[in-house]
C-alpha positions in Angstrom: -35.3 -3.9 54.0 -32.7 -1.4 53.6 -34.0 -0.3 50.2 -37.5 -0.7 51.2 -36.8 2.0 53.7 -34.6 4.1 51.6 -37.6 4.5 49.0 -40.2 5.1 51.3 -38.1 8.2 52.4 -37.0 9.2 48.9 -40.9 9.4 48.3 -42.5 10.7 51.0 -39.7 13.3 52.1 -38.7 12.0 55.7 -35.6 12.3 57.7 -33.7 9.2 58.9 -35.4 9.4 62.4 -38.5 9.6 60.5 -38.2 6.6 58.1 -37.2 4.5 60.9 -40.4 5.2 62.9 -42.9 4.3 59.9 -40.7 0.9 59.0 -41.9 0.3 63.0 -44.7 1.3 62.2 -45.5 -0.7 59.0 -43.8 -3.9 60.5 -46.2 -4.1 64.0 -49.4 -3.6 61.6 -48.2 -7.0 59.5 -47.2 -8.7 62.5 -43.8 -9.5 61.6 -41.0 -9.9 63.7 -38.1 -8.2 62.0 -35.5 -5.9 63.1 -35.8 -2.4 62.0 -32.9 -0.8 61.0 -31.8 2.3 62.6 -31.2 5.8 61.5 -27.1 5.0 61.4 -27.9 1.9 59.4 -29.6 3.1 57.3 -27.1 6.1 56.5 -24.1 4.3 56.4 -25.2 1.5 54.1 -26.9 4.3 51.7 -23.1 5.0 51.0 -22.3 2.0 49.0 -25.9 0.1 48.7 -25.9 -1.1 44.7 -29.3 -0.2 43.5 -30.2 -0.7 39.8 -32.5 1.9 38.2 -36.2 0.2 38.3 -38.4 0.1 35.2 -35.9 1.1 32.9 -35.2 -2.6 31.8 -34.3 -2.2 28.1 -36.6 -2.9 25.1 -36.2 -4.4 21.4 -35.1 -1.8 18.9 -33.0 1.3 19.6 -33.6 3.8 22.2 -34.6 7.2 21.2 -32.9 8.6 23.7 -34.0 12.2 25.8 -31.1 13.9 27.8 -31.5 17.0 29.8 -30.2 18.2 33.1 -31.0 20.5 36.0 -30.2 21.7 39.3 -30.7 20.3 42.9 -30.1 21.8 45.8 -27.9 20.1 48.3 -28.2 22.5 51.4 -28.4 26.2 52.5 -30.5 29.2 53.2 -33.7 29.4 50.8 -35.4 32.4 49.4 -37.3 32.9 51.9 -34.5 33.0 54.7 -32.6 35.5 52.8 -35.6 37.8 52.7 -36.6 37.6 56.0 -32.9 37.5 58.0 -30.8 38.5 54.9 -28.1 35.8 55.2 -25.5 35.3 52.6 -24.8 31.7 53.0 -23.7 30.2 50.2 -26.7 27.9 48.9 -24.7 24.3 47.1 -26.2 22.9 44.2 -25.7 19.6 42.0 -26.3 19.2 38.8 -28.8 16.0 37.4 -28.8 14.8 34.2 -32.2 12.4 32.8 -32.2 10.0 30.5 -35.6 9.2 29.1 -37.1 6.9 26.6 -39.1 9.0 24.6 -41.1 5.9 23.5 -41.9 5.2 26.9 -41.4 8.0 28.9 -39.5 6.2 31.5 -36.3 7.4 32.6 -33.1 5.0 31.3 -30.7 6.8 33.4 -30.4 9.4 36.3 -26.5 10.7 36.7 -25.2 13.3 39.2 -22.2 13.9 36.9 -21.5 15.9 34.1 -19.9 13.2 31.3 -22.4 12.1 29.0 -20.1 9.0 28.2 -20.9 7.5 31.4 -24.3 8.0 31.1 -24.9 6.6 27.6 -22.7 3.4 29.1 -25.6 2.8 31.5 -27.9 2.5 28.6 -28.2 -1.0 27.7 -29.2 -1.2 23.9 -28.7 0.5 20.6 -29.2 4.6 20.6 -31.0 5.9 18.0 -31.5 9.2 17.8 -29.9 10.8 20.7 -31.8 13.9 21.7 -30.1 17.0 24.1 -31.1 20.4 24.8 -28.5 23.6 23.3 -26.1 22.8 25.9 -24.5 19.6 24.8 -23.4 21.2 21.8 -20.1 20.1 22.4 -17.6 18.3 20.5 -17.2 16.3 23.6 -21.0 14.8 23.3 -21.1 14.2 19.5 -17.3 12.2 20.3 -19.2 10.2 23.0 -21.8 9.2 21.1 -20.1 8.5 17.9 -17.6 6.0 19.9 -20.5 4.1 21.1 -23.2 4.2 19.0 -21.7 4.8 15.1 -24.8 5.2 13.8 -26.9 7.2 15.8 -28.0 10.6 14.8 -27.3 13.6 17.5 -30.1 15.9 17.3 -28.6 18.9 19.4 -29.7 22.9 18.2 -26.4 24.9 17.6 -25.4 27.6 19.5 -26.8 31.4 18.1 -23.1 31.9 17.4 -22.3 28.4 16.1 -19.8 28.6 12.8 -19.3 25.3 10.2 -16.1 23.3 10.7 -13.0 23.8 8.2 -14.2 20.8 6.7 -18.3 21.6 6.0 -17.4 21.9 2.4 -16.4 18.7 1.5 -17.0 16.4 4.5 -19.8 18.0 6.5 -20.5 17.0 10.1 -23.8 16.2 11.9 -23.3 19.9 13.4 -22.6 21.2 10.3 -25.4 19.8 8.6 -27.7 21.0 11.3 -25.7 25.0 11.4 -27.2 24.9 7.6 -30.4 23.4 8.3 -30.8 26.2 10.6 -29.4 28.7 7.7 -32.0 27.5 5.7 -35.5 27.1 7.7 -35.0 28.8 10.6 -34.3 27.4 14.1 -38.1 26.2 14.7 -38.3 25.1 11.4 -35.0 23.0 12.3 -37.0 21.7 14.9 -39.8 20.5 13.8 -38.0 18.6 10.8 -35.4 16.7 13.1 -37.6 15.5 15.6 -36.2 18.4 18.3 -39.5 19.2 19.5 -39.6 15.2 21.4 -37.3 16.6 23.7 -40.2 18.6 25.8 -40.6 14.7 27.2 -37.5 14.8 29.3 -38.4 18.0 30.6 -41.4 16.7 31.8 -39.9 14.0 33.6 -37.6 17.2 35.4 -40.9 18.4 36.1 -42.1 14.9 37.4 -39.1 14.3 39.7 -39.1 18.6 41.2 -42.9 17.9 41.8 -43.4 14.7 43.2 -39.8 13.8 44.8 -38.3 17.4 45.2 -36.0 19.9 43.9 -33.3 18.6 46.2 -31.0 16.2 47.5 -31.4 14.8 51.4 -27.9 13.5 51.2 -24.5 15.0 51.7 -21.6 12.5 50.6 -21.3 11.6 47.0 -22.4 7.9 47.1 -25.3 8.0 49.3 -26.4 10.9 46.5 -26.0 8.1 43.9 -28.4 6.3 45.7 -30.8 8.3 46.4 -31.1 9.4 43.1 -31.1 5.7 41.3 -34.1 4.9 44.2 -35.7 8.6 42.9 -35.3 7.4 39.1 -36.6 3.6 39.9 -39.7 5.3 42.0 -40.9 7.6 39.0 -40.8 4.7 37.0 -42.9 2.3 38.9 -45.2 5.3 39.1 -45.6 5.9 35.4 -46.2 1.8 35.2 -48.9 1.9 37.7 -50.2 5.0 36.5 -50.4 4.1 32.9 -53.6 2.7 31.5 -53.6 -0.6 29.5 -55.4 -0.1 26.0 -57.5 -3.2 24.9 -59.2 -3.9 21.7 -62.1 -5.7 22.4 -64.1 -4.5 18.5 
């Protein structure tokens, strides 16, 4: 019931009040006699409700795993206030980071952190390739990866000023081997021969979640954030299921 309700306000953008009406609501039109859970309830036990990531149950073979992040706004004056009033309130923002499958398109993993270590330990399965925009270019993220996942390849575009390690010469890197890749083609031609380009997938599911759940966060404390992202993530992926047509041979 809880997460019942907590989805129904993740999706259609209610306040607690608000979710606690329509569960009323929805309850008296099936006839059933259940308690609905208040607007407390349903705020306190957001804090530390355990709710598993729908549809992103794992798959045979290795993941080729999409990672991007993005801003969400937690609370404070929008555009339009300061235009109209011109306040200077401070506007709080956290940052999401998306997993996707990029044979699927569903999302693997939703995070409101900034360690990718954590993330990839969510991702049940083998990773291979893993997939990140310019800023994972870290020696952090290619650590992570490697520690986990030996023998995946980290497609990540270097930075304009990236330089080769001391060791290019004799031992090259992944990074090093895409600096000179880059060197040699060109940074779309790096693209287009690693795979890079697959990565406009995650952004779409950014797009996905800003356009259909919002560009914001409801919550204020750190766990009931968790949760409503994880219901967010599980949401989008029961939509892309239902969405999806089924392709049948029939000549």
């Amino acid at each position: 019931m809880i997460a019942t309700a907590l989805t129904l306000r993740v999706v259609f953008r209610l306040a607690l009040r608000q979710t606690e009406g329509l569960i009323g609501s929805i309850l008296q039109r099936l006839g059933l006699d259940l308690a609905v859970p208040d607007h407390t309830t349903l705020s306190r036990r957001a804090e530390t409700l355990e709710v598993p990531l729908r549809g992103a149950s794992s798959r045979a073979g290795p993941v080729h795993l999409l990672v991007d992040s993005t801003g969400l706004q937690l609370c404070g004056a929008g555009e339009w206030l300061v235009e109209k009033h011109g306040t200077r309130r401070r506007r709080w923002w956290r940052k999401l980071h998306l997993a996707t499958d990029a044979d699927t398109g569903r999302i693997k993993d939703a995070d409101d952190g900034s360690q990718v270590g954590p993330l990839l330990d969510r991702v049940h399965g083998p990773v291979a390739p893993f997939t990140a925009g310019g800023a994972f270019d870290r020696d952090d993220v290619y650590a992570e990866v490697a520690a986990r996942h030996p023998e995946a390849a980290v497609i990540v575009p270097p930075r304009s000023g990236a330089v080769p390690s001391a060791t290019s010469a004799t031992t090259p890197t992944q990074r090093d081997r895409h600096i000179a890749a880059v060197a040699e083609r060109g940074r779309m031609g790096w693209q287009a021969a690693s795979g890079y380009n697959c990565r406009a997938l995650v952004e779409v599911d950014i797009a996905r979640w800003k356009r259909v759940i919002e560009d914001g966060l409801r919550s204020r404390t750190n766990g009931r954030q968790a949760t409503e992202i994880a219901i967010a993530g599980g949401a989008l992926n029961r939509m892309l299921v239902l969405g999806r047509p089924e392709y049948v041979r029939v000549a």
